[in-house]
Structure formats: C-alpha cells, structure tokens
C-alpha positions in Angstrom: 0.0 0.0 0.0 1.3 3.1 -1.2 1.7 6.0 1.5 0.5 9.7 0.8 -1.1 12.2 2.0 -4.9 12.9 2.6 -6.6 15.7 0.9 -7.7 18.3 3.1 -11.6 18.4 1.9 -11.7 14.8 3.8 -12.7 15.5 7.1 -15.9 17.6 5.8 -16.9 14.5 3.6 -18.6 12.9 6.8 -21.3 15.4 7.4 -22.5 14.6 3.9 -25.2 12.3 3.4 -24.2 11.0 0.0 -21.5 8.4 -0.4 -17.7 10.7 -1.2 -15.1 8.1 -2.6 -12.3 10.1 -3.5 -9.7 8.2 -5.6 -5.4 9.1 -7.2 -5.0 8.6 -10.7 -3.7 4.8 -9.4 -7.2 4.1 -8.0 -6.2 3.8 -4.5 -8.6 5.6 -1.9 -7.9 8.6 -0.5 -11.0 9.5 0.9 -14.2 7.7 2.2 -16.9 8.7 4.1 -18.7 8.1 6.8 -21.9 7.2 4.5 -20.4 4.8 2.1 -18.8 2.9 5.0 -22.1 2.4 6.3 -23.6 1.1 2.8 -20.7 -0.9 2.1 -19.7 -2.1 5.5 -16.3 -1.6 4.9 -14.6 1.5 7.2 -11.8 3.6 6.4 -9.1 1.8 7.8 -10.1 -1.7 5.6 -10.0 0.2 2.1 -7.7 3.7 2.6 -4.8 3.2 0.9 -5.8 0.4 -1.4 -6.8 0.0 -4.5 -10.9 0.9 -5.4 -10.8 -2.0 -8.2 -10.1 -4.7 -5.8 -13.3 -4.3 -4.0 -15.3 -3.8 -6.8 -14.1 -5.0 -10.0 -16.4 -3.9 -12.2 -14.4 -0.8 -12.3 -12.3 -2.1 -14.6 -15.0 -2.5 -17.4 -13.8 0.0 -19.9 -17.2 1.7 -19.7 -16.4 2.9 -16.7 -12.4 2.6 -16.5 -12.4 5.2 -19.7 -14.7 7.8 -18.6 -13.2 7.5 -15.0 -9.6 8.4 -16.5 -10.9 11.3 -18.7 -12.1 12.7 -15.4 -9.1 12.1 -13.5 -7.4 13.6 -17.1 -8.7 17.0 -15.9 -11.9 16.5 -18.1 -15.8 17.5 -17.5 -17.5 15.3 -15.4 -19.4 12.1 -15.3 -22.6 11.1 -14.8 -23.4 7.1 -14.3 -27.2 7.3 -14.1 -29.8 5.0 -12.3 -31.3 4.2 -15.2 -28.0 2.5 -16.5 -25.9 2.1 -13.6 -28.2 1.7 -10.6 -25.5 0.2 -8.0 -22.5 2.1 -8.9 -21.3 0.0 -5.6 -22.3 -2.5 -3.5 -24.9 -1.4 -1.0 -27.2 -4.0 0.5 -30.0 -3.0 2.1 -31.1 -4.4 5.8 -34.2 -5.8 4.3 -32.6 -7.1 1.0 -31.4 -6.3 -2.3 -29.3 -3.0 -3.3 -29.5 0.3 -3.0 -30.3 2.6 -6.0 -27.6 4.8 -6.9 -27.1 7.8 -8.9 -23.3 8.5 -8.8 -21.3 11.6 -10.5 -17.4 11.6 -11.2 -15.4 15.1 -10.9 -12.0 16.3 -11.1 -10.2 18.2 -8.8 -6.5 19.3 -7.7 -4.5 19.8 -4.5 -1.3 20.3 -3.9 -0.2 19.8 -7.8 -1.7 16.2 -7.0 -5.0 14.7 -8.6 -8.1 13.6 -7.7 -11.2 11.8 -8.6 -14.1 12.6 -6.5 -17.3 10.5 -6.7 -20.4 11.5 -5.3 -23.3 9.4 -4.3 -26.6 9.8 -4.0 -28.9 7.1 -2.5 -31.9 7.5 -5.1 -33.9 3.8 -3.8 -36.6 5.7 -2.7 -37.3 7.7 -5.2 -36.9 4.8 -7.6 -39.5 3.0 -5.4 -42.2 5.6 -5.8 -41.4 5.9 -9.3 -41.8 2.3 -9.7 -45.0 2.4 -7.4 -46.2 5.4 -10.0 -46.0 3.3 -12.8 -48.2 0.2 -11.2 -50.4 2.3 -10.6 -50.5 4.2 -13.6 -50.4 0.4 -15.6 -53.5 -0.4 -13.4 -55.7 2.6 -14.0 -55.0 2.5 -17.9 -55.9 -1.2 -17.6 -59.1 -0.2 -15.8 -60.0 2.3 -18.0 -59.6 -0.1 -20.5 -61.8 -3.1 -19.1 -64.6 -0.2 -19.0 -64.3 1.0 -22.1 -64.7 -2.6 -23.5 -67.5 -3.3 -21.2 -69.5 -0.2 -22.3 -69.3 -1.0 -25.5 -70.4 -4.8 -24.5 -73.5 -3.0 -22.9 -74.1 -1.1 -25.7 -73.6 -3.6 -28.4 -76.4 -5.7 -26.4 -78.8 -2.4 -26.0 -78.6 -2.6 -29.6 -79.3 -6.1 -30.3 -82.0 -5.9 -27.3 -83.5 -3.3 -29.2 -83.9 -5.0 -32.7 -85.0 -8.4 -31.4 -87.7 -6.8 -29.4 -89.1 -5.3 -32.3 -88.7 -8.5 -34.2 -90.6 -10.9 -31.7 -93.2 -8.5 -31.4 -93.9 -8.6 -35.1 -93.3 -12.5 -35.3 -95.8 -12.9 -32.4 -98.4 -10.1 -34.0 -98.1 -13.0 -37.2 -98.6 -16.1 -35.9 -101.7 -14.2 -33.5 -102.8 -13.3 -37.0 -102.4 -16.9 -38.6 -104.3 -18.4 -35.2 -107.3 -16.2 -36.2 -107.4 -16.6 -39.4 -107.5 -20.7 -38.9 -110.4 -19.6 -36.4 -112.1 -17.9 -39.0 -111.3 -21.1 -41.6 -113.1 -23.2 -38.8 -116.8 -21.5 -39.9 -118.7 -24.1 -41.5 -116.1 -26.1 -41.7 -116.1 -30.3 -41.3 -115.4 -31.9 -38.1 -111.8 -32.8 -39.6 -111.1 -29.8 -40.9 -111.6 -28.4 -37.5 -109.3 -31.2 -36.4 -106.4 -30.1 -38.9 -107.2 -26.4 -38.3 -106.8 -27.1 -34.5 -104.0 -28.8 -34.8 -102.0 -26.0 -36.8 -103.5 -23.3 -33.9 -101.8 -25.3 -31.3 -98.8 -25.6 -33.3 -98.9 -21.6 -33.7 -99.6 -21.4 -30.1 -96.4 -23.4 -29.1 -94.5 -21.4 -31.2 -95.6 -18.1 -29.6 -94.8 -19.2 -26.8 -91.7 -20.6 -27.0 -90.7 -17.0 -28.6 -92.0 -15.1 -25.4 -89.7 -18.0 -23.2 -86.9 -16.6 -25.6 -87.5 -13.5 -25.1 -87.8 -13.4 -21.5 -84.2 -15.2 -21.7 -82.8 -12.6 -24.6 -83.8 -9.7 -22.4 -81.2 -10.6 -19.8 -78.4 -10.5 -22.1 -76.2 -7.5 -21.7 -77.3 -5.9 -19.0 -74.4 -6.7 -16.9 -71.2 -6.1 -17.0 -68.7 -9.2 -19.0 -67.2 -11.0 -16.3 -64.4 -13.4 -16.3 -65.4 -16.9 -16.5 -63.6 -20.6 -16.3 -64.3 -22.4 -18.6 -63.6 -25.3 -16.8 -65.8 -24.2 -14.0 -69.0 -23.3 -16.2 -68.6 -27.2 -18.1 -68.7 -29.2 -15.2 -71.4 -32.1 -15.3 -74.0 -30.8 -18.3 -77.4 -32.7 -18.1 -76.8 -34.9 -20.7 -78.8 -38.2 -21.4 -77.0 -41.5 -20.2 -76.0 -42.2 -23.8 -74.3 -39.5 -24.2 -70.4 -39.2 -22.9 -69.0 -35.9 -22.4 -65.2 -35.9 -22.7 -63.4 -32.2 -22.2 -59.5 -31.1 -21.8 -57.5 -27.7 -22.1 -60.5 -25.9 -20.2 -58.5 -24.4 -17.9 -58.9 -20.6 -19.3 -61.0 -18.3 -18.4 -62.6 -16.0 -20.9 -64.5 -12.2 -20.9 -67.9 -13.4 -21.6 -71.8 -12.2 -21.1 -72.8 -14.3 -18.0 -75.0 -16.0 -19.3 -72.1 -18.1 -20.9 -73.3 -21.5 -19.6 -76.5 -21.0 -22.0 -74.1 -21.2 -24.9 -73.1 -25.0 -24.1 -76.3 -26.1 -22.6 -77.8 -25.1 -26.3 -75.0 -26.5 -27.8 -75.5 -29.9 -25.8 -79.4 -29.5 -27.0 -78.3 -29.0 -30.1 -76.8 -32.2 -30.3 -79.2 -34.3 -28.6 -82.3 -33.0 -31.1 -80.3 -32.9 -34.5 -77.1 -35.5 -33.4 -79.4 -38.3 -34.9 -80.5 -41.5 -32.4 -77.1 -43.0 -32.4 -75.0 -40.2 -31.3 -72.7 -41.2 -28.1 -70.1 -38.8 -27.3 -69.4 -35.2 -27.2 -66.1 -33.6 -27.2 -65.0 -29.9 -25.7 -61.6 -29.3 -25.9 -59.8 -25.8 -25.8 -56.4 -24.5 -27.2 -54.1 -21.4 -27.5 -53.8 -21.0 -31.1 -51.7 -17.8 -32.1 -53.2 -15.3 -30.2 -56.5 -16.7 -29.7 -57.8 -19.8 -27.7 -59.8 -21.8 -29.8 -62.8 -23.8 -28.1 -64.3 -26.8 -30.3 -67.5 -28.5 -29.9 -67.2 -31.7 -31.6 -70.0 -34.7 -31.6 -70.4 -38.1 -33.2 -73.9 -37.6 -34.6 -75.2 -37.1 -38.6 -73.5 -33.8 -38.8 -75.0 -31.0 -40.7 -76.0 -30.5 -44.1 -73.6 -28.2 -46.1 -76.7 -26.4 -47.8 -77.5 -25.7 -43.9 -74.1 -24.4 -42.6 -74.6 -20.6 -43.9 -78.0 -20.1 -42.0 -77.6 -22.2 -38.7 -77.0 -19.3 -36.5 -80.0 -17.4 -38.2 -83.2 -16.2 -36.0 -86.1 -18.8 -36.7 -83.8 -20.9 -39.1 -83.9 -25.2 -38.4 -86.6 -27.4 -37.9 -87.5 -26.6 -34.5 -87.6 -22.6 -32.7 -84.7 -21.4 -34.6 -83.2 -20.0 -31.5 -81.0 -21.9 -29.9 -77.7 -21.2 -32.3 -79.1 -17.9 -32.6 -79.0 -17.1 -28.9 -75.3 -18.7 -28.9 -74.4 -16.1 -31.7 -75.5 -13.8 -29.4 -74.3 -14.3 -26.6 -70.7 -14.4 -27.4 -70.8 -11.4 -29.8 -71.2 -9.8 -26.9 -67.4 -9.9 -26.0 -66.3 -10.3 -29.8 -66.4 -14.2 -29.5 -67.3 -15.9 -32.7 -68.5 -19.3 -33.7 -68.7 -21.1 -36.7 -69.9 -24.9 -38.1 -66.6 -26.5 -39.6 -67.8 -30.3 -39.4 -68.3 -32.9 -42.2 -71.6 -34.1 -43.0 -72.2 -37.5 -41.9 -69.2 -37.3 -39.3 -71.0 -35.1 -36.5 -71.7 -31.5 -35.9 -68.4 -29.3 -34.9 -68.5 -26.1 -33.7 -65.4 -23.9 -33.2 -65.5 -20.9 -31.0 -62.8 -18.6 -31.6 -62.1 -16.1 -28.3 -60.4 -13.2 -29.5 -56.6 -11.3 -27.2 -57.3 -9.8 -24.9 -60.5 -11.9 -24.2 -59.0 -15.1 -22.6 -56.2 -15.5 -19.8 -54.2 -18.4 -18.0 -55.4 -18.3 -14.9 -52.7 -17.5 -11.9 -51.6 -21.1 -10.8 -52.6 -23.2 -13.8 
C-alpha cells in the first residue's frame, strides 16, 4: 500500500449524506466517508490506501475505466445514471437487495496532485415511488380499459336488445294473425277440418310461446357487465342423457364473456341431442391457445350438418325446430367479440369452433 497524504476536503466528507469516494489517478482511496462505510460495510481503515478495483471489480469495465480516467485527465465530469448504472457499488439493504444509486465523477487538484471525486446519491426511494407510480398508472390504464370494453359490451347488447324486441313482437303479432285466421277457416267447416285447423293453432300457439320463453331469456343479455369466467368451472357435469359421454381437456382458461355463458353450451349440448341423430354417443369440448387466440371446439359423433344448412344455422327462426338456440349462442358471445362457426363434415358429426379473441381469454394465476 502506497503511502501519501490525505486531501484536506476529507474530514468535511462525513457530514454529507451522500456516499464521497475520492480516488489518485492509481485508484487507490484517499477518501471515504462516513456514508459509504455504512452502505458498504467496509470502514476507512479496511479500504484507505488500497486500490478501489479490488473491492469492486467492475471498475475495470472499460465503460467505466475510460470515462473514469478522462475525469481524472482533468476532463468534464461524469454522470453514471440510475437508469443504466443503478449500483454504482455494492450497498445492500437491511431488508434485502441494493441500493439505487445515482453516482457523479469530478475532477479536482491539491497540492499539484490529482483527484477523482465520486459522489453518491442514495436515489432507492425515489426509484421505489417511481416504480410504485407506474403500477399504478399500468392499473388505472388497464381499468380504463376493461370499462371502455364493457360499455361498449353494454351497448352492443342495447342494440341487439333493441332489434329483437321489435322483431318478436312482429313474429308474435303474425302467428296471432295466422291463429285467427285458422279460427275464421273453422266456420262451416267439417269436423276434420276443424281437427287439422286445431292442430295447426296449437302448433302456432307453441310457437308463440316458445318466442316469449326466448325472449324473457334474450332480455337478460347484456345488461351486466362481461365477467371473467372458467371455462372449466361453467362445463362441469352438463345434463346430458346417459347415452351420451362428455369428454373435455384444455379448459383451464377463463374468458370475458356475457354471464349468461353457460346458456351457450347447454344449447350447444341441445343441439346435439335433437339434430345429433338417435345414435349419437359422445361429445367432445376441448380448448387450445392458437396464435393469439384460444380456440374452443365442440365436436360430436352424430349425422353432422347438411352443407346447404351451414350458412344459415346461427340465423333467427332458421332449423326445424324454434330457430333459436344457435341464434342465442351467436348472441351471446358477440357480446365480447367471441365468434362461432360450423366447420364439421356431414355425416361425421356437428363441430363447432368458438374462436375467443386477445385480450379476451387468460391463463389463470396457478394453472
């Protein structure tokens, strides 16, 4: 260890409450402060004398070994930043991890002899709150977000809400209209006329009033707020007949859907018991990420559909029965900008794939 002397400025160092390292143009410690003995845990007696590098070696990284000499060279002086160089030296904390530094390097001369002097400034908490400003500035723009898409979800429905009830109420006013005018066909008629003419009032009966069940059931959608939902959690033991096996994987997502989400597969499962055909035995739901989507498909073993039908399955009224039930699963999912579409064979069962847009699905925490 090389002997000189101290600089004069060192005994005023301690008061400061940065960290003061003041170093020759040979690295070797003149000064050091009260404060960066305390960080560092090393006092003045351990590192006085010696050589900086040797306790930290990073020093000699020519990023910092270059702009360190230009400074002791008589040049302007440096700044290593937190951004860049946020533990300049080693400072643990008490309750873990290092302190955040922002360290400046300048020149100065006593007695014809040279100096480095670096001054450190303990910047953790402010990099803390900063930090702590950005959560929560992340957190409000993701709120903001999630009510921006569930406003437009709530007035997407209001919409649809809106033009469906105009649309039952005319398709009710029609089939009243068809009722009476098989009432006024019954006049005079024979006793089996009156037979088939009761028979086709009953039938347009049923069917009004299977549209006011539907839209008793319609009226619901949208007027809450998208929730998330598991997947897994909503498919758990469907009602299906005994013949019928359910087999599911992958459903461990949860998706941004209306509530009424379980409707969609309880019509899909209804779907496939009335149009599956006698012999069909086993449905399969399985799920997927597939690019930036997750990709549900509904998949049975019935007669499939007819191609000719495929472009008007999810139509109000379209199908043999009410016309509803693919319609209302439309629905439903448009809600959140879910789509579905028929992508089966004829002959090798009905599949439908439901396609859940980003920013619609997530991994749950733990899965």
């Amino acid at each position: 260890m090389k002997q000189h002397s101290t600089p004069s400025k060192c005994e005023y160092f301690d008061i400061l409450p940065a960290g003061i390292i003041c170093i020759r143009p040979d690295y070797t410690v003149a000064c050091w402060n009260r404060t960066v003995a305390e960080w560092t845990g090393i006092s003045k007696k351990e590192i006085i004398g010696h050589d900086l590098r040797e306790r930290f070696p990073h020093l000699k990284d020519r990023r910092y070994g270059i702009r360190i000499q230009q400074v002791i060279d008589g040049g302007p002086a440096a700044l290593f930043s937190t951004q860049f160089h946020p533990h300049f030296i080693h400072a643990p904390l008490q309750q873990g991890g290092q302190r955040y530094q922002r360290t400046s390097v300048h020149f100065f001369r006593e007695n014809e002899e040279r100096f480095a002097l670096f001054v450190i400034d303990d910047v953790t908490e402010l990099v803390s709150q900063v930090h702590g400003f950005r959560e929560m500035k992340n957190r409000a723009l993701h709120e903001v977000e999630e009510r921006k898409r569930t406003e437009e979800a709530l007035r997407k429905a209001n919409r649809q809400l809106k033009l469906l009830t105009g649309i039952t109420r005319h398709d009710i006013l029609n089939s009243i209209a068809i009722a009476v005018g098989y009432l006024d066909l019954m006049d005079g008629s024979s006793e089996s006329e009156k037979e088939t003419y009761m028979e086709r009032i009953r039938q347009t009966l049923e069917k009004i009033q299977h549209q006011i069940k539907f839209t008793s059931t319609y009226e619901v959608l949208g007027t809450t707020e998208p929730i998330w939902q598991r997947i897994a959690t909503i498919v758990t033991k469907p009602s299906a007949p005994d013949r019928i096996r359910i087999k599911t994987s992958g459903l461990d997502v949860e998706i941004l859907a209306d509530p009424m989400l379980g409707k969609v597969f309880d019509n899909l499962l209804d779907n496939t018991i009335r149009h599956g055909g006698e012999n069909v035995s086993l449905v399969e739901l399985d799920g997927k990420i597939s690019g930036d989507e997750f990709l549900l498909t509904w998949k049975d073993d019935g007669t499939g559909i007819d191609p000719v039908d495929k472009g008007r399955i999810f139509e109000r009224g379209y199908g043999k029965n009410t016309g509803l039930g693919l319609f209302m699963i439309r629905e439903i999912l448009s809600i959140t900008g879910i789509t579905i579409e028929e992508t089966g064979e004829a002959g090798e069962g009905a599949r439908f794939e439901i396609h859940v847009p980003p920013g619609k699905w997530r991994v749950p925490t733990g899965v």
